[in-house]
Every structure is written in C-alpha cells, then in structure tokens.
C-alpha positions, 0 to 999 in steps of 0.5 A: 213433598207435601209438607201437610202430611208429612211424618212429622205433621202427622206425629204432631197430630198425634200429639208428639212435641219432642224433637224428632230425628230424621235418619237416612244413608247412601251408597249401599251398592257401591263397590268402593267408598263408605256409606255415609250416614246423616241425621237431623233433627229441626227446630220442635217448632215446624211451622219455622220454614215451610219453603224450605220443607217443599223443597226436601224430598229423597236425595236420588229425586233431586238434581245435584245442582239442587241437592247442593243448594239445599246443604246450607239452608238444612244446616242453618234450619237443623236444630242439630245434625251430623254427617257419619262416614261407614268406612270399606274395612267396617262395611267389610266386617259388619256387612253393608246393612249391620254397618248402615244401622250402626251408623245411624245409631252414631249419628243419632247419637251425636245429634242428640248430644248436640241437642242438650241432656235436658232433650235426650227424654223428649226423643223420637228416631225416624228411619228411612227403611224397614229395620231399626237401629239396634241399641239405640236409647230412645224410641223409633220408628221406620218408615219404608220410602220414609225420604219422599214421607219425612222432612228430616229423612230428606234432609238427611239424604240430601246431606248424606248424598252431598258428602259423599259425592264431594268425597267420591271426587276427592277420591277420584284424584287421589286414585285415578283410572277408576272414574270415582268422580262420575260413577261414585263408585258405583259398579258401572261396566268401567269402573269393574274393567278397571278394578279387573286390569288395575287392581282394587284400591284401599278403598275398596270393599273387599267383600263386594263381587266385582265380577 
C-alpha cells in the first residue's frame, strides 16, 4: 500500500487529528462459520511505523503465511482493536449484510471503550464498502475497496482473515467430513457434496442455499 496516500494520510491533510477507526470483515459467502468483524484503530501519531503500514494491504492480496506475520505487529502497533464473531443463528436472523454492519458497530463500539471516554468525541469510523453502519454514535465514512486505500481497514481484514481461518480449522476437527480446514467454508463442490450426503452441522447457516 502506498502508505502517502493512504485515507488516513489524506484525512490528516484535511485536517482531521482524532483517532481514526478502521473497519472490515470476512466470510460473507460461506456456508458455514460466522463472519467475523475486526476494527482497529492506531496511535493518533501515523508517522509511528511506517514499515509496518507498507506491509497491510487487503487480506485476500496477502498470503497466509504473511497474514499470520502481520497479527502481532497490528496488535502491538493498534492503539486499541478488537476481533467480533457474527454467529450462523445472527446471520440467519439479520441476513449476512444487516449482520455484518451490526458487527462493525460491536467492534467499533469496544475499540472506542478501549481508547478512553475523553477520546470517544475525537472519533472518526472508516468502512470498508459502500454501507454504513446504522446507529453508530460517532461519524463515518465508507470507502469502497477501502482494505487496499486505509491502513487500519487492512489491518482489520488481516486480523478478521486470521481469526477466523484459525476458527474454521478448529471446526474442521470438531466436524470432520465437511473440509472446514481447507474450504473455510466456503461453498466449494466438496464441501455442498458433503453438506448433501451428511447432513448440515450446527454451524451451519440454514438461510443459505447448498444446492
């Protein structure tokens, strides 16, 4: 990412010097597992770390090995962050995008109480996407493609990525059969095959079409 032109650098130049809050999730598609949700937010000081900022860039452009290498330096970097899991039975009942958004307002939400009541005013919300988050207390902004433009929306989706990967494989030895640990699952011609001849599992999203 090129780390002069980042959202970030580009809302200091517009004068902006509260805290800014990075959000992004994944696993919108699968059939099975949550989407899980991060936000992170740096130090109010950018110019702290600047080989770690080349580094981020969205999730899905980054290998796992790297995704892996990059989870501590965000948490030791991050003013504050926090990782929120969107179970199947929430996706079920709010739909994947409604229960998306209410997980970044969690997130958000928790980072903010991280970073103190004195800093809660001197907020500003980036979203990865075009939608906002609904009810959210402080101001926002969404920037479509916003995980390759904003070094916290990366970081969130490296994070977001990490946990839920390492869930998935966890999964895959809880429910075996179903190849949770390579497909994540996402709906793959197996990983359907599977749900067809053995059932669907409790994690499982029940409003989702296998066939």
């Amino acid at each position: 990412m090129n780390t002069q032109e980042s959202i970030e650098v580009l809302m200091r130049r517009d004068g902006w010097n509260g805290y800014i809050l990075g959000c992004d999730e994944v696993g919108r598609g699968p059939l099975a597992g949550p989407a899980t949700v991060a936000c992170v937010a740096f130090p109010v000081d950018l110019g702290a770390d600047f080989g770690l900022f080349s580094q981020l860039d969205d999730s899905k452009k980054l290998s796992a090995r790297k995704r892996e290498s990059l989870v501590e330096a965000i948490h030791q970097a991050a003013a504050a962050w926090a990782v929120v899991d969107m179970s199947p039975e929430e996706i079920d009942k709010y739909n994947i995008l409604q229960a998306c958004l209410l997980g970044m307002r969690k997130a958000a939400e928790s980072v903010v109480e991280q970073l103190g009541d004195a800093n809660a005013a001197n907020t500003h919300v980036i979203v990865d996407g075009n939608k906002l988050i609904p009810d959210l207390k402080w101001p926002q902004t969404a920037y479509v493609k916003g995980d390759a433009r904003s070094w916290s929306i990366a970081a969130a989706s490296i994070l977001a990525k990490v946990h839920r990967d390492e869930l998935m494989v966890a999964y895959d030895a809880q429910y075996p059969g179903y190849g949770f640990a390579q497909n994540v699952g996402y709906p793959t011609a197996a990983h359907r095959a599977a749900v067809l001849e053995l059932g669907p599992t409790p994690i499982h999203r029940r409003s989702f079409k296998v066939r």
